[in-house]
N, C-alpha and C positions, 0 to 999 in steps of 0.2 A: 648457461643457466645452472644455476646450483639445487641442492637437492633439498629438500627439506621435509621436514618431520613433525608431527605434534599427535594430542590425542584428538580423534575426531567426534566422539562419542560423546555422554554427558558427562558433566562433573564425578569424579571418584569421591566414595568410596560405590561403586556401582557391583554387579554381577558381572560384566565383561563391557570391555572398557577396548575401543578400536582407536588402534596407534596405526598412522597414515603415513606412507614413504613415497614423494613424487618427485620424479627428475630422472637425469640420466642413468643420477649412481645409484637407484631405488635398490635393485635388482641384487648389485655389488651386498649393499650396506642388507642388504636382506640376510644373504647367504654368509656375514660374516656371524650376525647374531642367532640364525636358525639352520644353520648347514645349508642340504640340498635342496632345492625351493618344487616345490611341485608342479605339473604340467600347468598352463594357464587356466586363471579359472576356474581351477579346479583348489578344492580345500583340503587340507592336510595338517594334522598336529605333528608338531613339531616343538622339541624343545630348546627355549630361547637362553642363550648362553653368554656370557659377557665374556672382555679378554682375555682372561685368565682360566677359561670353562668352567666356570659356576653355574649353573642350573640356577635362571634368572625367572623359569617362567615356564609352562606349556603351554603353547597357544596352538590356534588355528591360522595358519598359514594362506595367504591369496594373491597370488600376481597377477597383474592385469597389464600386460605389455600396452603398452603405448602405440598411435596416437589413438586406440576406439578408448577411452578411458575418461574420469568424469573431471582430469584434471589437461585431456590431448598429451599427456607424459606416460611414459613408466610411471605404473603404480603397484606398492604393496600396502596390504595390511595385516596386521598382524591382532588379532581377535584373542586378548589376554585376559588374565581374571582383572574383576574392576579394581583391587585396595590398591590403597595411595601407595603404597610400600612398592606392589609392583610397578604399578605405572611410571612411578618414581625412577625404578633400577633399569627397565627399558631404555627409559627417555636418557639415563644415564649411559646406559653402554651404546648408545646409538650418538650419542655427543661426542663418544672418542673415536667415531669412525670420522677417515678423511673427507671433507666436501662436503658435509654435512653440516646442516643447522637447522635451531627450529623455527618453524613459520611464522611467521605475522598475521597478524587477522586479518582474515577473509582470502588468505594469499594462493591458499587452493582456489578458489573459486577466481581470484584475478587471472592466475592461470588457465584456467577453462576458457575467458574470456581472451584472454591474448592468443591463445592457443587456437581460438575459434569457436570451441566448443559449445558456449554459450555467447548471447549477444547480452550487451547492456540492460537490455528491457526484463531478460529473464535473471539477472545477476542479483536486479532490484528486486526481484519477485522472490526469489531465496532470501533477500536479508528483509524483509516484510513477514516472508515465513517465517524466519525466527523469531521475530517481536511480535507476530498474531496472539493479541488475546482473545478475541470475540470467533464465532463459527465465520461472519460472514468477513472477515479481517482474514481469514482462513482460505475461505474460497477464494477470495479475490488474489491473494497471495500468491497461490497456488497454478492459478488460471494465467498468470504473469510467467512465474515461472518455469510454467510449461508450455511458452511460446505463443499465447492469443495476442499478446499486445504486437509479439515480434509478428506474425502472422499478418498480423492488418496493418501496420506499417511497410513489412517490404511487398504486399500486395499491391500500396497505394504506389510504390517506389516503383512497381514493374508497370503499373499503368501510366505514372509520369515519362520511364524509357520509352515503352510503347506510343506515348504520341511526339515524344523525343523526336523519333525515327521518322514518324510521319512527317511533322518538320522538316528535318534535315533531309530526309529525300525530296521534299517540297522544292527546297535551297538548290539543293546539289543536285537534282537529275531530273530539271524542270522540263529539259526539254527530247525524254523519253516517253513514249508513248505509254508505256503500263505505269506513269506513276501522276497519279493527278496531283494537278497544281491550280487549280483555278480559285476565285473565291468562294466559289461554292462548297470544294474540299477544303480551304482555308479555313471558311465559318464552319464547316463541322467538325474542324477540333478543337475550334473555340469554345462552341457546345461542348463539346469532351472535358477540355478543360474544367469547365466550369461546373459541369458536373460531377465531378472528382473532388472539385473544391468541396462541394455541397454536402459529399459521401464522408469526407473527413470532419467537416462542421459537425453534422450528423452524431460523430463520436467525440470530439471536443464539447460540446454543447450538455452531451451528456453529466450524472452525476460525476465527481472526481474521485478517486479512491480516496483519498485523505477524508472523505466525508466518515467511512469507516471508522478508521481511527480520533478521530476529531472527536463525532459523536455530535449526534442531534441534538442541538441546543434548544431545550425544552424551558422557556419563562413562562413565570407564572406572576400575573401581573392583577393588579385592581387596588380598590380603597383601602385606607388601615380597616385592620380588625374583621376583615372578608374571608377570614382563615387560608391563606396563603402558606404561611408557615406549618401549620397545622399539616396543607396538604403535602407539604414536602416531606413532611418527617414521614409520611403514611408512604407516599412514594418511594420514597428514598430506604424505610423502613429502618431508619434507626434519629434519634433526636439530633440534625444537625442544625435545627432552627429554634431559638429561645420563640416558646409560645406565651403569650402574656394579655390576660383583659385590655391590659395599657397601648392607648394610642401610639403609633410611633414606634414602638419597640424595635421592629427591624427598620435600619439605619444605611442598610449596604447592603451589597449586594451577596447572595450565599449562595455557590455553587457547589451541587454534589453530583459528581458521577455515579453511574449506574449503568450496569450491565446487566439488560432484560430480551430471552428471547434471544439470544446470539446478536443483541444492538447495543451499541455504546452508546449512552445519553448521558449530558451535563444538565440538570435539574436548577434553575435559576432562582432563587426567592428572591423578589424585589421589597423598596420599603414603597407605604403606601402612596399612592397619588392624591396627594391635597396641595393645596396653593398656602403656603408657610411663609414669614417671614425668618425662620429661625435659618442664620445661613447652614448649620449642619444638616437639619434635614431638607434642608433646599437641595444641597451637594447628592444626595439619596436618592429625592423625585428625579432630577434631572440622570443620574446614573440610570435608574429604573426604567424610565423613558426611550433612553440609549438603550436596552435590553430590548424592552419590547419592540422596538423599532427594527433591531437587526438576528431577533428569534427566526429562528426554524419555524417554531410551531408554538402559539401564546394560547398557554390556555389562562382564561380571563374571567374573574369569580364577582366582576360585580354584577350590581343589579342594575346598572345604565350598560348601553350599546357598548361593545368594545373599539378599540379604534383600528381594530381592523377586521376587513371584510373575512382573511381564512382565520381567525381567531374561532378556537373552542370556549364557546361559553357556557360554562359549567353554572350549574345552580348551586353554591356550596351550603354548608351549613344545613342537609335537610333533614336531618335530625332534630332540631332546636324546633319550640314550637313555636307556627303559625310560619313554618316555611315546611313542609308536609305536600303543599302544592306546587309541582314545578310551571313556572309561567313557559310562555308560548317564546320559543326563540331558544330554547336551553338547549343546549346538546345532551347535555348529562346532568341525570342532578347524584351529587355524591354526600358522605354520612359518614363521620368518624365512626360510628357504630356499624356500619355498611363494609364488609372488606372486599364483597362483591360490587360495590361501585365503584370504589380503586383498579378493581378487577373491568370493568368496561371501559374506564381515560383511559387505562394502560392497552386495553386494544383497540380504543381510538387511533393510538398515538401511534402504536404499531402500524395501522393501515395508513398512515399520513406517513410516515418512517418509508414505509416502502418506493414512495416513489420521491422521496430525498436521495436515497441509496442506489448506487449503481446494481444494474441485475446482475445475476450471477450467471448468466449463458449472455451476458454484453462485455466491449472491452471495454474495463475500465481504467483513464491515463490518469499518473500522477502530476503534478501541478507544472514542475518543469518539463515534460511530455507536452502537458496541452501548449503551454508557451508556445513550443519548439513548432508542433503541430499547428496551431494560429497563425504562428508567421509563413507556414508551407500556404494554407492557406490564401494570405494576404498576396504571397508572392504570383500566388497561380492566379485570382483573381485581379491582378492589375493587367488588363488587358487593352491589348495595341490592334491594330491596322497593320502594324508590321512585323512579318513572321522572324524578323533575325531578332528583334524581341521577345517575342513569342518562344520562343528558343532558349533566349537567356533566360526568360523566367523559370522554365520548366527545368534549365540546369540545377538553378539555385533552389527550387522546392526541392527538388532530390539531395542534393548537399543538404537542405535543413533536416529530411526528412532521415538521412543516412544521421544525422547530429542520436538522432532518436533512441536507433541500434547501438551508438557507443563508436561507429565508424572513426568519427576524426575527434572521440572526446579527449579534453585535456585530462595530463596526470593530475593533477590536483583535485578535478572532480572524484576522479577513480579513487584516491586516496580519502577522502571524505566517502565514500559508497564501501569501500571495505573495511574501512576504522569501526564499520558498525557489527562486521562480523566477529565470531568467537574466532582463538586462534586459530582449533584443528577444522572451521570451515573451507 
């Protein structure tokens, strides 16, 4: 294994800038550029010198002998001032030590994971951490990374060994007295089984993390001229929809993201719903339709039923006169002049939001998880009359369910999961 090097810290020009050393030669390659290295653990300044002894730097000095370390290797760091200039001459005098190179993305963190130190589940929870923009894209990142998904995966793994055993002592020691074998014990790990099945449905079933990131796809649908656009700019809070007296104006479909609340939302204006011969705006309704069909959550500003039963129907336009009266069925009535009735949709929307959204004390599986998780599933529920079956099944959930943890993933996936991180993660 070779050793390797980058900054781990953010982009320079920073305040102090942390230069990362993991591998055998950490230790060597430390004490060429800082002299004596200090007890473990322990922090020490030290000044960082290239080959020739030039005073490249003072830093703050830290070794973390290996394998309790965030990389299962010897680790140093070296705690430098942030400007590019140093970071620079570091990264320079540490390029002409032997065995040494610099990292690839995410190559620390691959490390942890080959190493042990981390499983697959929490690897993805660190490169989630890094691309979090919203609070709850945060939690949930976080909650990954710190071992909930890992947690309730090899939990479900120790309950599949556990009736594993039950089995195969079934098989193999049928005809010892302390270990039952009847149907009676047979059907009760069937039971077992299949209650395990139901405890993982349970969490598949649930929302998906990508919902986080995705973001609640909010359409806002109904006839021309029903202030649709209007509402989105009010929404959205900046003009991304031409508002116009004229029929038809909007033609396509207009989304804008939006981040309310620690919630990401795409914001949909459709064009309106009428029965047209004009094939442009046919292509429109029929787009708008597709919207409304496959929303999150439609809120729907005509004055006829909307078509669908969880649709928010809004009373719009209750400003203009001779709509002052919200009729019977409106959820909300709102008012360009009103910024307090933008202020009640948007915590409609919120309250419908929340239970689109994974909780944040639940596990939340990313989309290739649930897969993974489905087929565990499928496998434990095909169920036999015959326990040597019964057996295979419950190998193969475990094989799928080990897929989860990173156990037998291929390099190629690994390679696409750390191409996402920065170098010095």
């Amino acid at each position: 294994m070779t050793t390797i090097y980058a900054v781990s810290s953010g982009r320079p020009p920073a305040a102090i800038a942390v230069v990362r050393i993991s591998g055998p030669a950490a230790c060597t390659a430390a004490e060429t550029l800082a002299g004596r290295l200090p007890a473990p653990r322990h922090a020490s300044l030290a000044g960082l010198r290239d080959a020739d002894g030039a005073l490249l730097d003072r830093a703050l000095v830290i070794v973390f002998p290996g394998p309790r370390t965030a990389t299962g290797e010897d680790l140093v760091e070296f705690h430098c001032h942030g400007g590019r200039a140093v970071i620079a001459a570091v990264e320079r005098a540490l390029s002409l030590v032997p065995g040494l190179r610099p990292a690839e993305p995410g190559e620390f963190t691959r490390r942890a994971l080959t190493n042990g130190r981390i499983d697959l589940t929490e690897a993805e929870g660190l490169a989630d951490l890094l691309e979090a923009e919203t609070e709850g894209q945060r939690i949930a990142a976080i909650s990954a990374a710190e071992g909930r998904v890992s947690q309730a995966v090899r939990g479900w793994m120790d309950d599949v060994a556990m009736l594993s055993a039950r089995i195969e002592a079934m098989l193999d020691f049928s005809d010892e007295d302390d270990v039952a074998s009847d149907a009676a014990a047979f059907d009760a790990i069937r039971r077992a089984v299949d209650a395990l099945a139901d405890r993982i449905a349970g969490v598949v079933d649930a929302p998906p993390v990508e919902r986080l990131k995705d973001g609640i796809r909010v359409v806002i649908g109904g006839p021309p001229n029903s202030g649709k656009s209007t509402l989105l700019n009010l929404m959205g809070e900046r003009d991304a929809a031409i508002v116009s007296a004229i029929s038809g104006t909007t033609r396509d479909r207009i989304d804008v993201p939006v981040m309310r609340g620690g919630i990401a939302y795409v914001l949909t204006d459709t064009a309106g719903l009428i029965d047209t011969l004009n094939p442009i705006e046919a292509i429109g309704v029929t787009r708008a339709e597709q919207a409304i069909t496959t929303a999150d959550i439609l809120v729907w500003l005509a004055d006829t039923a909307p078509p669908r039963a969880d649709a928010i129907w809004v009373h719009a336009r209750a400003d203009l006169a001779g709509r002052d009266v919200v009729p019977e069925g409106r959820a909300i009535a709102i008012a360009q002049t009103d910024p307090a009735s933008i202020d009640r949709l948007w915590d409609e929307l919120h309250r419908r939001a929340d239970a689109l959204l994974p909780r944040s004390d639940g596990v939340a599986l990313k989309a290739h998880q649930r897969r993974q998780c489905a087929a565990a599933i499928a496998t434990l529920r095909e169920t036999s009359g015959d326990p040597l079956i019964v057996a295979e099944h419950l190998r193969r959930a475990r094989s799928i369910l080990a897929e989860v943890l990173g156990l037998d993933a291929t390099g190629e996936m690994l390679d696409a999961l750390f191409g996402r991180f920065c170098i010095g993660k």
